[in-house]
Backbone as CSV, one residue per row, in Angstrom:
resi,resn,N_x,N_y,N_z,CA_x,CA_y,CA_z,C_x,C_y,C_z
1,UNK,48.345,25.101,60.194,48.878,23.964,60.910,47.765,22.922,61.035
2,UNK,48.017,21.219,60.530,47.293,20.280,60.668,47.173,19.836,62.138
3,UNK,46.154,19.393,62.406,45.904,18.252,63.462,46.941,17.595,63.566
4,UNK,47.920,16.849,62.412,48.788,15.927,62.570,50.088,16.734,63.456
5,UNK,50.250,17.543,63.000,50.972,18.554,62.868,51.636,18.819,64.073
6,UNK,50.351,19.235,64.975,49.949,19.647,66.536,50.360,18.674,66.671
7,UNK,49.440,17.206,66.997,50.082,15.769,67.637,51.699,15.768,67.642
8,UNK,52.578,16.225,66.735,54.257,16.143,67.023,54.369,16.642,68.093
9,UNK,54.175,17.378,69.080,54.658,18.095,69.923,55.216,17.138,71.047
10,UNK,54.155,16.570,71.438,55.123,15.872,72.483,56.220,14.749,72.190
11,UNK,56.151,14.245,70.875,57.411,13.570,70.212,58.317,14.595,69.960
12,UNK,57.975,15.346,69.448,59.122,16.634,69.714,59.961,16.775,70.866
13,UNK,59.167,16.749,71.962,60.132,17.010,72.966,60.860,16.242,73.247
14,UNK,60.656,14.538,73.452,61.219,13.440,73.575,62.176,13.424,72.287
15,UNK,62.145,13.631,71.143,63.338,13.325,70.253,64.683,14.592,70.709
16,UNK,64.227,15.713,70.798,64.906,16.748,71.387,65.604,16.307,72.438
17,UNK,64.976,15.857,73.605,65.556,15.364,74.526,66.692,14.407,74.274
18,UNK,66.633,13.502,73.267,67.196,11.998,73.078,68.359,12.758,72.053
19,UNK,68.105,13.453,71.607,69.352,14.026,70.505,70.056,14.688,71.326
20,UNK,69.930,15.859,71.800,70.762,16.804,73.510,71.490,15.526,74.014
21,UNK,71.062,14.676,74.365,72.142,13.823,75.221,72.866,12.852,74.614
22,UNK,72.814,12.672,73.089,73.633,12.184,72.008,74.589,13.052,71.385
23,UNK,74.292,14.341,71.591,75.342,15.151,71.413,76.056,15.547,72.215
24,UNK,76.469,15.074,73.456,77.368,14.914,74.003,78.211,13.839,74.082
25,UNK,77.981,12.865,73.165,78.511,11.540,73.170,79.234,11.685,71.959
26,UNK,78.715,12.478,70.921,79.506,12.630,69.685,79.982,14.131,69.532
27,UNK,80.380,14.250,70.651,81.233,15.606,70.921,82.537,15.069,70.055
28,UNK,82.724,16.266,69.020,84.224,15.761,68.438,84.244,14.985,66.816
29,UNK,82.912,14.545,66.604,82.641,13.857,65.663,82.386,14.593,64.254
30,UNK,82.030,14.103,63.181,81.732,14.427,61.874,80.141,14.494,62.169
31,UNK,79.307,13.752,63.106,77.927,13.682,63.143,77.327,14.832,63.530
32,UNK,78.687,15.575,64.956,78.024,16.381,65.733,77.224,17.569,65.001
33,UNK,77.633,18.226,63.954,77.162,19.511,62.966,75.405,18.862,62.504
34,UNK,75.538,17.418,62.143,74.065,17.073,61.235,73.211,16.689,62.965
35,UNK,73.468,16.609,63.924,73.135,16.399,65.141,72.330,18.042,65.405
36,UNK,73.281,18.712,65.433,72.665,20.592,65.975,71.848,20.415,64.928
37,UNK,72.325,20.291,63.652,71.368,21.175,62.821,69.807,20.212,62.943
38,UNK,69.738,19.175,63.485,68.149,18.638,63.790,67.433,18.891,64.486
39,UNK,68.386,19.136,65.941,67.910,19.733,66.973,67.237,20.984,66.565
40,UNK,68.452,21.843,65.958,67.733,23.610,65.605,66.376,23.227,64.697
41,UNK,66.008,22.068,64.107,64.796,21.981,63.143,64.093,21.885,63.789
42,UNK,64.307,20.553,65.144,62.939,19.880,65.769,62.159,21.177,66.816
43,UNK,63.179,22.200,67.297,63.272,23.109,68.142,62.288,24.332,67.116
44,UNK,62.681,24.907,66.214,61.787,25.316,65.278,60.295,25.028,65.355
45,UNK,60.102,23.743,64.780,58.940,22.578,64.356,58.148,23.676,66.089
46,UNK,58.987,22.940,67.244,57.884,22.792,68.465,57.941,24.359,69.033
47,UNK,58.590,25.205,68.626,57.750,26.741,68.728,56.816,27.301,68.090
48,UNK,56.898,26.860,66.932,55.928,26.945,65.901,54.533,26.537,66.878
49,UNK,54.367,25.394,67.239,53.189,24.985,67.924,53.055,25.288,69.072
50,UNK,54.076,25.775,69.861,53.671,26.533,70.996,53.087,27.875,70.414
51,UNK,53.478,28.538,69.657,52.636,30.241,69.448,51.911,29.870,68.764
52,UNK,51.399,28.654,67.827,49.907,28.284,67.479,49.413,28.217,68.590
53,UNK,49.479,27.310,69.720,48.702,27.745,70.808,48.688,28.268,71.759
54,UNK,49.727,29.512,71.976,49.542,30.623,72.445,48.675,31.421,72.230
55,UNK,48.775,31.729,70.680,47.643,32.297,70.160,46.229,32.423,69.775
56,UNK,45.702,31.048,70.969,43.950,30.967,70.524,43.611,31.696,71.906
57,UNK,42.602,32.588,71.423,42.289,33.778,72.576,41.279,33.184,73.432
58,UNK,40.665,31.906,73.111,39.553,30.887,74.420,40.778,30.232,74.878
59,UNK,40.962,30.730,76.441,41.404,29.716,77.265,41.299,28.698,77.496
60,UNK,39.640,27.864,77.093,39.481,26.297,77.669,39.639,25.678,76.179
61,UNK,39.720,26.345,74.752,40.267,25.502,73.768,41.920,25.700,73.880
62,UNK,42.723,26.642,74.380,44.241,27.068,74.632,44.097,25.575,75.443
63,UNK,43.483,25.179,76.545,43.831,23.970,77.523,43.342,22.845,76.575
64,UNK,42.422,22.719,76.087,41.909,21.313,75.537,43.401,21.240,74.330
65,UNK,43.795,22.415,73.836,45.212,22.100,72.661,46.468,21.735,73.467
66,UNK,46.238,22.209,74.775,47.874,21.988,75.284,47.818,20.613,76.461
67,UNK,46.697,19.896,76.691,46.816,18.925,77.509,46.625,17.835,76.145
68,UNK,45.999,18.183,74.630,46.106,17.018,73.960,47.195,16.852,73.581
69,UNK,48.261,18.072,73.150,49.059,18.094,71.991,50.470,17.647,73.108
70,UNK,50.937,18.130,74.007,51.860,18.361,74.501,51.871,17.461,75.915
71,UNK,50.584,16.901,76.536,50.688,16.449,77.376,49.750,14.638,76.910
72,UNK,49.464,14.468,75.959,49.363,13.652,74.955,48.195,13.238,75.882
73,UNK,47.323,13.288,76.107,45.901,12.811,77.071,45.291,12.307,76.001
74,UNK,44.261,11.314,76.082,43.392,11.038,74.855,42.092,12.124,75.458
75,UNK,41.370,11.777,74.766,40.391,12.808,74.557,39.534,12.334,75.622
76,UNK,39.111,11.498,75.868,38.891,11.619,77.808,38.905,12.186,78.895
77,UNK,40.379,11.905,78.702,40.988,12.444,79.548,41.481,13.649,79.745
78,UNK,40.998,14.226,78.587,40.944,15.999,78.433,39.564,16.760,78.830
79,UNK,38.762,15.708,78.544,37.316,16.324,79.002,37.024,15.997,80.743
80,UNK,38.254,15.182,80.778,37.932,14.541,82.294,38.634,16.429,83.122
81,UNK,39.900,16.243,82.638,40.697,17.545,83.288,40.008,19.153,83.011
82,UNK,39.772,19.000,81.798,38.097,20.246,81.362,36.941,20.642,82.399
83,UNK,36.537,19.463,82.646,35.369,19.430,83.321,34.318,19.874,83.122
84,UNK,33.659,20.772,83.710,32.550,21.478,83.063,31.066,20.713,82.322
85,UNK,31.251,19.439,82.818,30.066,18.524,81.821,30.570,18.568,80.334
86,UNK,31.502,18.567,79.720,32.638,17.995,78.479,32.666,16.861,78.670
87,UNK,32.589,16.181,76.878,32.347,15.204,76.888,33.734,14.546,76.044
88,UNK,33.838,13.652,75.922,34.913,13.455,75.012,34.798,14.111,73.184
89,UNK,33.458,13.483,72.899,32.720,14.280,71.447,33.023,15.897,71.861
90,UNK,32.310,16.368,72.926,32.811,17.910,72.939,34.186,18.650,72.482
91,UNK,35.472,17.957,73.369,36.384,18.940,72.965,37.597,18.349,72.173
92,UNK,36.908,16.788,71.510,37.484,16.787,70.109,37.175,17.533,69.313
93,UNK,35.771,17.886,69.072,34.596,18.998,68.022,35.647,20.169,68.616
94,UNK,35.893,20.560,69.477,36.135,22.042,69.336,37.875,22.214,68.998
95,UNK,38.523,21.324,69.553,39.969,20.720,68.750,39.810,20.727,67.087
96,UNK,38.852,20.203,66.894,39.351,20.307,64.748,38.347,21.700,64.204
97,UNK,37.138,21.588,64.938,36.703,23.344,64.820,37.184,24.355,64.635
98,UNK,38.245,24.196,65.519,39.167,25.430,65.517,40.528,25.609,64.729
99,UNK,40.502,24.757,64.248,42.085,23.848,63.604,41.469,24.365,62.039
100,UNK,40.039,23.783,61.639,39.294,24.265,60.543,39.369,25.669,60.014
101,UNK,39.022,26.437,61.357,38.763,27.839,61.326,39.966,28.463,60.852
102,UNK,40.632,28.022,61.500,42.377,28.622,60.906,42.644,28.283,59.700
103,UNK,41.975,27.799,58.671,42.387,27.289,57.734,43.328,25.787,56.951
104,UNK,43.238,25.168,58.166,44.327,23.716,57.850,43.168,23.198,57.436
């Protein structure tokens, strides 16, 4: 999984969101079938990146992936919520470090 990849997540949720309440509007329609079946994709797509970062066994890179990816912070403002004397350079470096390590 890319860097880019990760960044969908919180557009994920917002398109998810915005499609769920369009499919109740085209309840009845020819659209409604190509409607589910995007949802079931985009829904796919953003589990996928939740058990990518479920699965990093450092808790403060698990937080630096889930306040960038999902709670869309710039990198500041991740080292701000981090704390620890993190710098912004810090837990971008350990964001693509680890993204590396996995092989993307």
């Amino acid at each position: 999984m890319t860097g880019n990849d990760l960044m969908q997540a919180y557009y994920l949720e917002k398109e998810i969101e915005s499609w769920k309440m369009d499919e109740n509007l085209l309840e009845g329609t020819e659209e409604i079938k190509k409607v589910s079946k995007k949802i079931k994709e985009l829904t796919k797509k953003r589990e996928e990146i939740v058990n990518y970062i479920l699965d990093i066994d450092d808790s403060q890179t698990r937080l630096i992936f889930k306040l960038r990816c999902f709670n869309l912070l710039s990198w500041n403002a991740v080292a701000d919520k981090i704390g620890g004397m993190n710098s912004e350079y810090t837990v971008k470096k350990r964001f693509y470090r680890y993204i590396k390590s996995r092989g993307a």
